[in-house]
ZAMARGU-4260 file (C-alpha; in steps of 0.2 Angstrom, whole numbers, plus 5000, padded with zeros to 4 digits):
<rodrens>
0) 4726/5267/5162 | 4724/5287/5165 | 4737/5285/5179 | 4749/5275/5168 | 4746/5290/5153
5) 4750/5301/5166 | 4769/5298/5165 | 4770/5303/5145 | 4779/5308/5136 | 4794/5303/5145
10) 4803/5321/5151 | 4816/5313/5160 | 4834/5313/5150 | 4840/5297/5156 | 4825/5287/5151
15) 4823/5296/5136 | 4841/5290/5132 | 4838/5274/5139 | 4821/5271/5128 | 4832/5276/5113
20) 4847/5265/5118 | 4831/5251/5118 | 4826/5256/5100 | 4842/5254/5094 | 4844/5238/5101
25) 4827/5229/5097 | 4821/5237/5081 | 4838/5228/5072 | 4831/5213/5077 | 4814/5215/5075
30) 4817/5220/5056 | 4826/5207/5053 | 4814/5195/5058 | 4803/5203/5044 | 4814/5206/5032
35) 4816/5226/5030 | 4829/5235/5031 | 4838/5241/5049 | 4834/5258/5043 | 4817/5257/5041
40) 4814/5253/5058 | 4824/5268/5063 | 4812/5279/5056 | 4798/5269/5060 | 4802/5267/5079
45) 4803/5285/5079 | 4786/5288/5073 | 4777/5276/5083 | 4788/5286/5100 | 4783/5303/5095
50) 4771/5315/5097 | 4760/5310/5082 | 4763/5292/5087 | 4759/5286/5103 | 4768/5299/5112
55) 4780/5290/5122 | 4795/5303/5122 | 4798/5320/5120 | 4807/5329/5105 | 4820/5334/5117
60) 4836/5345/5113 | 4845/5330/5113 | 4836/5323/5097 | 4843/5340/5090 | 4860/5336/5094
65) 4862/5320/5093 | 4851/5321/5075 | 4862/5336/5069 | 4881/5326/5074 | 4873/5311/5067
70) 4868/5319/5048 | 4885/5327/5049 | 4894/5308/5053 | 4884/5302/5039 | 4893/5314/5027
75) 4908/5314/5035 | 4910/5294/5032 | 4901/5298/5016 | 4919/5308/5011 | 4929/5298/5023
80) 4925/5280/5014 | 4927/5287/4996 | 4941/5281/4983 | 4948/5297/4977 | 4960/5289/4965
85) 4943/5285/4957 | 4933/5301/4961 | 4950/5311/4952 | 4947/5296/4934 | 4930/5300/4936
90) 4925/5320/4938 | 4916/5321/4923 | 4904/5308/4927 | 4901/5315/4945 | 4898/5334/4936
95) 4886/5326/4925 | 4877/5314/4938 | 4875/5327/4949 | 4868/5340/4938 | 4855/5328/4931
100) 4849/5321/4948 | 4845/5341/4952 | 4842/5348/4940 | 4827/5333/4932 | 4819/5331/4948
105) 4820/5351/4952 | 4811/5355/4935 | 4798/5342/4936 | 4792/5347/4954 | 4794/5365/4950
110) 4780/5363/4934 | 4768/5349/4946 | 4769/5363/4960 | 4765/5378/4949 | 4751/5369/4937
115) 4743/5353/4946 | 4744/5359/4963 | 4743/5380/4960 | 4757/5384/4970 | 4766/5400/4969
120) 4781/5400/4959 | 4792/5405/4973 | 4785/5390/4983 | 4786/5379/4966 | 4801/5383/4966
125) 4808/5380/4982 | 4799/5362/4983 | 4810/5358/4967 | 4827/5363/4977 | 4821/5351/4992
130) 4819/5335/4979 | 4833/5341/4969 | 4842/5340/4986 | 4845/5322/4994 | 4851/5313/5012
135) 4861/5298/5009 | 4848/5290/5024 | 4853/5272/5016 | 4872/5274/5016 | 4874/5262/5032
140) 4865/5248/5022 | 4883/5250/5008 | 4893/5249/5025 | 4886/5233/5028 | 4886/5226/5011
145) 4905/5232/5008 | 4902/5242/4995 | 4910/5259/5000 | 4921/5258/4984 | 4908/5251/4972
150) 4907/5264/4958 | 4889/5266/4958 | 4891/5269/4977 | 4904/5283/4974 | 4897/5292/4958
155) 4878/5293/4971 | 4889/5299/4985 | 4897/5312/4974 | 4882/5319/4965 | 4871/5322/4982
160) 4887/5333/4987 | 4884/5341/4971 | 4865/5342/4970 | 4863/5346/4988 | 4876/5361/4986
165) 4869/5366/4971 | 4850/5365/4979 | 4858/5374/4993 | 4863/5390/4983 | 4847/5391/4976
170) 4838/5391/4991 | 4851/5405/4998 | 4845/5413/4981 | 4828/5413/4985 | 4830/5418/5003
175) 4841/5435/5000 | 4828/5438/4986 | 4816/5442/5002 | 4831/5452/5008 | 4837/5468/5008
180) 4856/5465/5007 | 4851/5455/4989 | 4864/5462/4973 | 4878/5455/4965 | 4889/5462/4980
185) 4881/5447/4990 | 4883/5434/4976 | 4905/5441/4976 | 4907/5442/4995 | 4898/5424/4998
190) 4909/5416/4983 | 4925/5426/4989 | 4920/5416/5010 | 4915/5400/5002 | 4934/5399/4992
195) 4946/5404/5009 | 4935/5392/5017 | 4940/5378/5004 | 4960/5385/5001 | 4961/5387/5021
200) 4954/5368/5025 | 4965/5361/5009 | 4981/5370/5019 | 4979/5366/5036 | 4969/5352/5039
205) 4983/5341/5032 | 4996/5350/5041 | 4986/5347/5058 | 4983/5331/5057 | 5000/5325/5050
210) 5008/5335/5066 | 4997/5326/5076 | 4999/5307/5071 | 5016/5309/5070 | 5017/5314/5086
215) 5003/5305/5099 | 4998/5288/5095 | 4986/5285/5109 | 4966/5279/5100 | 4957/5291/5112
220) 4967/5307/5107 | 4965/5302/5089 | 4950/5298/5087 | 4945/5317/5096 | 4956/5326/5085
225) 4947/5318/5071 | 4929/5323/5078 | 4935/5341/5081 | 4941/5343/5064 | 4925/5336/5057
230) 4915/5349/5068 | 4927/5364/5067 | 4926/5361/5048 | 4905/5358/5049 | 4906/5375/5058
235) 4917/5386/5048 | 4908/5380/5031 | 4891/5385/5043 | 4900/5403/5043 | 4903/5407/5028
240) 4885/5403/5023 | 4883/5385/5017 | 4876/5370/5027 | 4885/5360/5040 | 4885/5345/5030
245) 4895/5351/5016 | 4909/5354/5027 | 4907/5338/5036 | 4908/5331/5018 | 4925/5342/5015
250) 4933/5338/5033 | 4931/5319/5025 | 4936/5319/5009 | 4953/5330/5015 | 4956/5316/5028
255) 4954/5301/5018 | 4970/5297/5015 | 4976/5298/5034 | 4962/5287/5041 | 4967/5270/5031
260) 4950/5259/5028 | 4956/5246/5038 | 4965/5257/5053 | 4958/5254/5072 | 4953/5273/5070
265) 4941/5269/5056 | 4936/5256/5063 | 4932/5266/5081 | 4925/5282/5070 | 4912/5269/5059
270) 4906/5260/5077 | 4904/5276/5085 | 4890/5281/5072 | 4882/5265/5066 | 4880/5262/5088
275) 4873/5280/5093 | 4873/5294/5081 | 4865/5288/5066 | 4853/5278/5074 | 4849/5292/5085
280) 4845/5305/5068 | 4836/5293/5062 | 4823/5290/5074 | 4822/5309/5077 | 4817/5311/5057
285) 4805/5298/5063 | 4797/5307/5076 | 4794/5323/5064 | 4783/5313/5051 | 4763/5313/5055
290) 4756/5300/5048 | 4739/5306/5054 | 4739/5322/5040 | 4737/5306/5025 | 4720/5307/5034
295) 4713/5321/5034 | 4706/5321/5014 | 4710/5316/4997 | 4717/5333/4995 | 4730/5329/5005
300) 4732/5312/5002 | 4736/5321/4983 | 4746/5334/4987 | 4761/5318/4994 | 4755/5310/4981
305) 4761/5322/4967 | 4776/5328/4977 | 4783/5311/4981 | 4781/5303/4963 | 4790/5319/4953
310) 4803/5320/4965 | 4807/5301/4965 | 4803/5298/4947 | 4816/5314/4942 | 4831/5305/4953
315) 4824/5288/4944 | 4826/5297/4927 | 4842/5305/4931 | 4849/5288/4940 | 4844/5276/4926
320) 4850/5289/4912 | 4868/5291/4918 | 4871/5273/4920 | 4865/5271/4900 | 4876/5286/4898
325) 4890/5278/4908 | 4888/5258/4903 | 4884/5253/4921 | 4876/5239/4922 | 4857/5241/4927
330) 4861/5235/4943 | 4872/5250/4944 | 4857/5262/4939 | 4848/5254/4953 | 4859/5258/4967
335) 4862/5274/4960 | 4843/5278/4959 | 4840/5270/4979 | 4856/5280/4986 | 4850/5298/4978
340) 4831/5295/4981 | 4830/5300/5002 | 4826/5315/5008 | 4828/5316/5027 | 4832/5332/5040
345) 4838/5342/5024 | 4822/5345/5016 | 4814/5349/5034 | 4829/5361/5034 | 4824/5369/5017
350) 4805/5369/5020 | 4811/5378/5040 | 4816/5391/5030 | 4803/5394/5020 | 4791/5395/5032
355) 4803/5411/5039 | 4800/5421/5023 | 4785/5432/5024 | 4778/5436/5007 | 4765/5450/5015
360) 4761/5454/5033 | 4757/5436/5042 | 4759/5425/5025 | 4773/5416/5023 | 4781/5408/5008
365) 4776/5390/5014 | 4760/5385/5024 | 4756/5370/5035 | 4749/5359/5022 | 4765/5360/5011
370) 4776/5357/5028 | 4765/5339/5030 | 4765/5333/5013 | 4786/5335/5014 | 4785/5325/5030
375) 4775/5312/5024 | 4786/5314/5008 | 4800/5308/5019 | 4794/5293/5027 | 4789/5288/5008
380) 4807/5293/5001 | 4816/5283/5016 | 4806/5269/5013 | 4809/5267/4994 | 4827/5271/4994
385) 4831/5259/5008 | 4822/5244/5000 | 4828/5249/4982 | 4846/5252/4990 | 4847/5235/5001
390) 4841/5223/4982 | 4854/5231/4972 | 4867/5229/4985 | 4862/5210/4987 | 4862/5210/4967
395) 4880/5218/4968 | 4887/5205/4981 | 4880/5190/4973 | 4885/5196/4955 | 4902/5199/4961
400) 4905/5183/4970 | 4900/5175/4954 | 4911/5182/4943 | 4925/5180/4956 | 4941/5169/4949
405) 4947/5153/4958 | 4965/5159/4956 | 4964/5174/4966 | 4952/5172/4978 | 4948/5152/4981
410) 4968/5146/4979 | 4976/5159/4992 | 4986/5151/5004 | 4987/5168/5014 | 4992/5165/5034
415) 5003/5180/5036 | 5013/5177/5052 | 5021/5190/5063 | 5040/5188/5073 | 5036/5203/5086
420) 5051/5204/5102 | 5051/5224/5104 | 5034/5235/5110 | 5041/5247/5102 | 5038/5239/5084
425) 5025/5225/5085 | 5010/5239/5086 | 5018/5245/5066 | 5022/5227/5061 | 5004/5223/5065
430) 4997/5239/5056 | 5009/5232/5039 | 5001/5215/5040 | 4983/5221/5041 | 4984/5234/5027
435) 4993/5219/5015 | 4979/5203/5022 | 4966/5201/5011 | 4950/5207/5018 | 4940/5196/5006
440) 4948/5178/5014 | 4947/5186/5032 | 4961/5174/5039 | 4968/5176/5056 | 4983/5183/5059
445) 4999/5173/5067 | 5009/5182/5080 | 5026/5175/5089 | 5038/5177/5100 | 5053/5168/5101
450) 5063/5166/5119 | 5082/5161/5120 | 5081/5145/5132 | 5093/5151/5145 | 5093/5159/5165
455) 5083/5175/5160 | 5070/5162/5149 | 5055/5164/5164 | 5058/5182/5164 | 5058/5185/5145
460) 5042/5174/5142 | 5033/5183/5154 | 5036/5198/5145 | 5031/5190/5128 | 5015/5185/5135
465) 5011/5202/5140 | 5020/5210/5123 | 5009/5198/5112 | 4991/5201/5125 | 4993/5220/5120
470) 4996/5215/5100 | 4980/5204/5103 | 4968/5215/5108 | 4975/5230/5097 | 4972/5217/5084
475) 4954/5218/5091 | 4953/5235/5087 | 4955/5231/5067 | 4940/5219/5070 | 4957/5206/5067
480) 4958/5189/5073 | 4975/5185/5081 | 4985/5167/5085 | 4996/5171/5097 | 5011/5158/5105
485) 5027/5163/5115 | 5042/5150/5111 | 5057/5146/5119 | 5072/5141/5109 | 5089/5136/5110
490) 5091/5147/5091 | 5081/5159/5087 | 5080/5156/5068 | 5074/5138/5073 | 5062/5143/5083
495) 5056/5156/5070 | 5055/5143/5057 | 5047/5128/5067 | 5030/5140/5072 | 5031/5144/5053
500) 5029/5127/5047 | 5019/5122/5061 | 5005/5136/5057 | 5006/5133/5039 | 5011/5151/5036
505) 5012/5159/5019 | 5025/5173/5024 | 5034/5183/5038 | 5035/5201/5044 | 5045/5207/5054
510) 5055/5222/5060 | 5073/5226/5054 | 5088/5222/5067 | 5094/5240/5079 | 5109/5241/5079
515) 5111/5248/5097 | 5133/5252/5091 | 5142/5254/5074 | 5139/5234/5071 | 5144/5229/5053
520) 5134/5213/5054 | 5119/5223/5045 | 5103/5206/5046 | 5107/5205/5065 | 5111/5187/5073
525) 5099/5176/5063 | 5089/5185/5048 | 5104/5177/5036 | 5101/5160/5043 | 5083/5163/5043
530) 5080/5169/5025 | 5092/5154/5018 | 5084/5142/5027 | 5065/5148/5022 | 5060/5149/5003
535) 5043/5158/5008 | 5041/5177/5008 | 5049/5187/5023 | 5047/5205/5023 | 5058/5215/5034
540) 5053/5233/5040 | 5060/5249/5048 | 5047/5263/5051 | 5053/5282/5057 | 5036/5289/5054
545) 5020/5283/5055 | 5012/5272/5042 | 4999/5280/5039 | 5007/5296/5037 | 5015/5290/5020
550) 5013/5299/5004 | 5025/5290/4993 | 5031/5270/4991 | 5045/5268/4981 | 5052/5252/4974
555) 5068/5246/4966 | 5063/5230/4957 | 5080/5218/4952 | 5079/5214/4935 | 5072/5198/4930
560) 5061/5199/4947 | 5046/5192/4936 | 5052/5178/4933 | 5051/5174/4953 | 5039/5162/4958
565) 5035/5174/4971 | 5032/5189/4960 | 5015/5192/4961 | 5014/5188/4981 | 5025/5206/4984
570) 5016/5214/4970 | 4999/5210/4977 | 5004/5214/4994 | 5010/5232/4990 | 4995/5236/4981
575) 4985/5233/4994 | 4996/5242/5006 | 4998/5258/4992 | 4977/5256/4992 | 4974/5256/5008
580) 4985/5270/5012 | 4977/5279/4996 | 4997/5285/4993 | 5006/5285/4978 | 5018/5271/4972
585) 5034/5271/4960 | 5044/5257/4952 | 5061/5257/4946 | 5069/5244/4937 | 5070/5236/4918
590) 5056/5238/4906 | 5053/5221/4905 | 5046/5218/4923 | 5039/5236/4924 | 5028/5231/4909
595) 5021/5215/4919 | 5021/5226/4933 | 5007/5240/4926 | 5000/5224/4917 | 4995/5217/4936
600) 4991/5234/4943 | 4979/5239/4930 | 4970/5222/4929 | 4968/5220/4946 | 4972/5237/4955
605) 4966/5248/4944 | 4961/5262/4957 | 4978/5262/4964 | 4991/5278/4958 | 5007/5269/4950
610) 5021/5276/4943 | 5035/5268/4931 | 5055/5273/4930 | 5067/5265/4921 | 5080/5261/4929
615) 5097/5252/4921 | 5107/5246/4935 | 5109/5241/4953 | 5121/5254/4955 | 5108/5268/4952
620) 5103/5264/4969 | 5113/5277/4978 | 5108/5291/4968 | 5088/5286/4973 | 5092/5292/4989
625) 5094/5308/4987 | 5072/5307/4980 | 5068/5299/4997 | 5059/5311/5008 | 5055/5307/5029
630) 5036/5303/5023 | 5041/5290/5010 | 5044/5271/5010 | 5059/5265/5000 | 5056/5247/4996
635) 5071/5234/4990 | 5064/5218/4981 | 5080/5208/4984 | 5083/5190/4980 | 5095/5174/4988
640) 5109/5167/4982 | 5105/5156/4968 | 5089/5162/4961 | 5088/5170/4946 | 5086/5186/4949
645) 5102/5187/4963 | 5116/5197/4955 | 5134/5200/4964 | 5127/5218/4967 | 5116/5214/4979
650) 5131/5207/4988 | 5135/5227/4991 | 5115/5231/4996 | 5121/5230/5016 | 5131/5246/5016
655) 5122/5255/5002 | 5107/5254/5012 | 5117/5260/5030 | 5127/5273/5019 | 5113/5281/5010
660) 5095/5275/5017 | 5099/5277/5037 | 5085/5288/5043 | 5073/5281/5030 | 5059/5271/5031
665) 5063/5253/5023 | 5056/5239/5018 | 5068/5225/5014 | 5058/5211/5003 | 5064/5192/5001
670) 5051/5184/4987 | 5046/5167/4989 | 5056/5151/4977 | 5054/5137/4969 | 5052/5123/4979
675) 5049/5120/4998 | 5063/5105/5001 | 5068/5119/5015 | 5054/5116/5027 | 5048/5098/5023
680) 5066/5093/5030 | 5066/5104/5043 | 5069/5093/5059 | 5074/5098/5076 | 5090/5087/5072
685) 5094/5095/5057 | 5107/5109/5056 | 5096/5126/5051 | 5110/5137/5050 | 5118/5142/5033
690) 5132/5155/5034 | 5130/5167/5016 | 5150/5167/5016 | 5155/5149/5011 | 5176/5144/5011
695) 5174/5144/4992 | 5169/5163/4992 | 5184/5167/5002 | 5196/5157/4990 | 5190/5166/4975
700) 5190/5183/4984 | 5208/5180/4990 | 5212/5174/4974 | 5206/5190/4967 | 5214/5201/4978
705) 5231/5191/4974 | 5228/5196/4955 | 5225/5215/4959 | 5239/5214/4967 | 5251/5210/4952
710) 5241/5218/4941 | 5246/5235/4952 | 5264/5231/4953 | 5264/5230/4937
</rodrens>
């Protein structure tokens, strides 16, 4: 047994890593057998390894890495997952949350201190900003839950930005206080660093990464560029005097709208931290706490005691308050109170720090006993607002799927289905279809491609295959299922339209026809015959910059459009793209369908930024183009011949769209119709091709022409 204690603590860094890697693993799995949250047995794992545990690992300089990049990713997601649309709606309650959830706890520690456990007031006081402060230790739990945009979720999120910086200028209060460099010269110069670090990062940050994803598309090179901003802006806010974590926090909320919630790069930045640096911070707060000081008298015992209750029961106060203030439900109040509770590696920072300030020769500001009663406070904190967190988010989910209507959620025949043929436009076309899918249903994508049956057939397929494997596995990288099927055809819209009916798709994307020469035949070869031979939705797309580069949708709505069957379908599926690209979006058309336009929106999108513009006519169109800028998407809601919102106008939309809108990003929307006679009779011996000229249009346009004729002679 001696020989065998011999070889602890584990020095080694590639057992220490690989012990960790372990932890990680197992702990997950072991909670869940009994039923506590993941997070828990982070913390807990980490106590049992460490040196007050059973000393298995050594508190190596990787722990202070790895823990320091994953407190920054926690923030970072923190700003990266919020809605801003929301966070804009909502200031004023953020201001006020987050001044209560300091400013109740910090007062009611800082009298405990000073009268039940005769603290000094500067050490009073200093206990207050470390539970006025907070770590959002239990945010992962909302990742799992889906909950990122619940508002109870982002109003916690907010405040600890605002409780934590506000706790933080204190404590920089207190420390230059022991200073000599202490005046209001200090106070102007630190406010003067703090605002060019926030005008700088507001000016370039947005300017970088634009630059960037317009210009390298490949996942490993974004995904670094992202991480370096997130350090470089942790680092600079470091410099200029406040904690990395604020400017962790800042780096996300400037990149939110250029990292869409469901984008393979959020998807690789969230694995990323949820695998290895979260876990990995949380075990390393773990491995501070000694559980062993609870034992070494009552005093002690009362000294976590009193520190733990005030603290927890001020962000209870302040939780519970704001959501009677607000009208939240109590849930709400609940989550609120579970998010804000946790104190993690901040409060060991803060309590650092006041051990460094020497009141007289060899006494310093905070003594041993108050550094184990934070520690232990900790581990009490984590485990309250973990278990508090994980009930409300069950409460929220189950709530929430109760109230959820049939129509909209139960009802949804969504199967969106893709025609992909070039590499070139298949990765977009994909990215389009995931940010209009709804999340909720979770349905599997359809991807085809459709060969011409002739001598080159082998050739082509093979290249299909390999066009649509690539499209599969990016697909993978949204966390996407994906059909796939390579179809040869003797015509093309066919083809198209057999695999629709056979999959039972709801609608199709696909990209716009190139014209490689000055082609007049503006829909290609067979987009005519395959938008009058389907009733369903088809969605036709040219992208010039990348999609999630976008600031701007902009939409020309035909009058009477709401009267479509397939109204709601386009409206639903722009609002989630407008959403999930956090951009703004404009209407343009008649009063009557903007009103049941904002109608929609605000019932059922109210987060996303619309804008209403009247417009009178068709022929306004032109004059939109001059508005339309390289990062904006101009949409047309057209219509087929017959329908009732088709006008002769839109007979003219070809050339208007070459003449004005070439070098535009355009999306080209077909709504669905009444009836589906189109594809129930849909046979293999059944002529699919409809020509939109019929001999009856050219008789009444010659005869036309005849009459301006005499009219001009005359």
């Amino acid at each position: 047994m001696q020989m065998l204690l011999s070889y602890f603590p584990i020095t080694d860094p590639t057992l220490i890593f690989c012990v960790v890697l372990l932890i990680i693993l197992f702990a997950p799995i072991i909670m869940s057998k009994l039923r506590i949250p993941h997070i828990i047995g982070m913390v807990l794992a980490g106590m049992i390894v460490g040196k007050y545990g059973f000393n298995i690992l050594q508190r190596d300089d990787s722990f202070e890495l790895f823990g320091k990049v994953g407190l920054l990713y926690i923030m970072f997601l923190a700003g990266l997952e919020m809605d801003m649309e929301s966070v804009k709606r909502n200031s004023n309650r953020f201001l006020i949350f987050g001044l209560l959830t300091c400013f109740v706890p910090l007062s009611l520690t800082w009298i405990m201190a000073e009268h039940i456990l005769g603290y000094s007031s500067q050490a009073s006081f200093l206990l207050g900003c470390i539970m006025a402060s907070n770590t959002l230790i239990a945010y992962p739990i909302i990742g799992r839950y889906g909950l990122q945009r619940e508002s109870s979720v982002m109003l916690s999120v907010g405040s600890s930005m605002i409780s934590l910086f506000l706790a933080l200028l204190m404590l920089a209060a207190l420390a230059a206080s022991y200073g000599e460099d202490v005046g209001v010269g200090f106070w102007l110069l630190f406010l003067t660093k703090f605002v060019c670090y926030c005008g700088v990062s507001v000016w370039l940050i947005p300017k970088l990464t634009r630059f960037f994803l317009r210009r390298y598309s490949d996942a490993v090179m974004q995904f670094i560029f992202v991480l370096a901003i997130l350090f470089l802006s942790a680092a600079a806010s470091e410099a200029v005097g406040v904690e990395g974590i604020v400017g962790a926090f800042f780096s996300g909320l400037i990149l939110n709208r250029y990292i869409p919630h469901v984008s393979p790069l959020m998807n690789r930045i969230e694995f990323i931290g949820n695998a290895l640096f979260i876990p990995y911070f949380l075990i390393g707060v773990g491995m501070l706490i000694d559980v062993s000081s609870l034992f070494e008298g009552p005093h002690m015992l009362f000294i976590v005691t009193m520190i733990a209750f005030f603290g927890t029961f001020g962000k209870a106060v302040a939780a519970y308050l704001s959501s009677l203030l607000f009208r939240l439900p109590q849930v709400a109040g609940r989550m609120m109170f579970g998010l804000t509770s946790a104190h993690a590696a901040g409060a060991i920072a803060m309590v650092l720090v006041g051990m460094r300030l020497e009141i007289s020769p060899g006494v310093y500001l905070v003594n041993n006993e108050i550094l184990n009663g934070v520690v232990i406070m900790i581990l009490v904190t984590c485990l309250i607002s973990t278990m508090t967190t994980e009930q409300a988010a069950r409460q929220i989910v189950l709530c929430d799927k109760s109230h959820l209507p049939v129509t909209n959620q139960q009802r949804d025949d969504e199967r969106i289905f893709l025609c992909v043929k070039y590499p070139e436009i298949a990765p977009q076309l994909l990215e389009l279809a995931v940010m209009m899918r709804n999340q909720k249903l979770n349905r599997e994508l359809v991807a085809l491609n459709v060969v011409y049956d002739d001598q080159k057939a082998a050739i082509n397929r093979e290249h299909g295959l390999q066009l649509l494997e690539k499209l599969e596995q990016r697909a993978s990288g949204y966390d996407v299922k994906m059909q796939t099927q390579v179809r040869l055809a003797t015509n093309i819209a066919n083809g198209i339209k057999h695999a629709f009916r056979e999959f039972a798709a709801s609608e199709i994307i696909m990209g716009m026809h190139v014209h490689t020469d000055n082609n007049p035949k503006f829909w290609g070869d067979f987009i005519q015959s395959l938008y009058n031979g389907l009733s369903r939705q088809i969605v036709l797309t040219r992208f010039i910059e990348p999609l999630n580069t976008l600031r701007r949708i902009e939409v020309v709505v035909p009058s009477r459009a709401e009267f479509e069957p397939g109204f709601h379908r386009w409206l639903e599926r722009l609002c989630r793209m407008a959403g999930n690209l956090d951009c703004r979006i404009e209407f343009h058309g008649r009063q009557e369908s903007l009103a049941l336009i904002r109608e929609y929106i605000t019932n059922w999108h109210p987060s996303v930024r619309s804008e209403y513009t009247y417009m009178a006519h068709w022929n306004e169109l032109p004059r939109l183009a001059e508005t339309i800028r390289n990062d904006h998407m101009f949409v047309v809601v057209t219509a087929r011949k017959g329908t009732i919102s088709y006008k002769s106008a839109l007979e003219r939309l070809p050339n208007e769209l070459m003449q004005h809108f070439s070098g535009k990003n355009l999306m080209i929307i077909f709504p669905d119709q009444y009836g589906d006679i189109k594809e129930e009779n849909m046979t293999f011996t059944e002529a699919q091709h409809h020509e939109e000229s019929s001999i009856y249009d050219a008789i009444l346009r010659w005869i036309n022409k005849q009459r301006t004729k005499k009219f001009l002679k005359k």
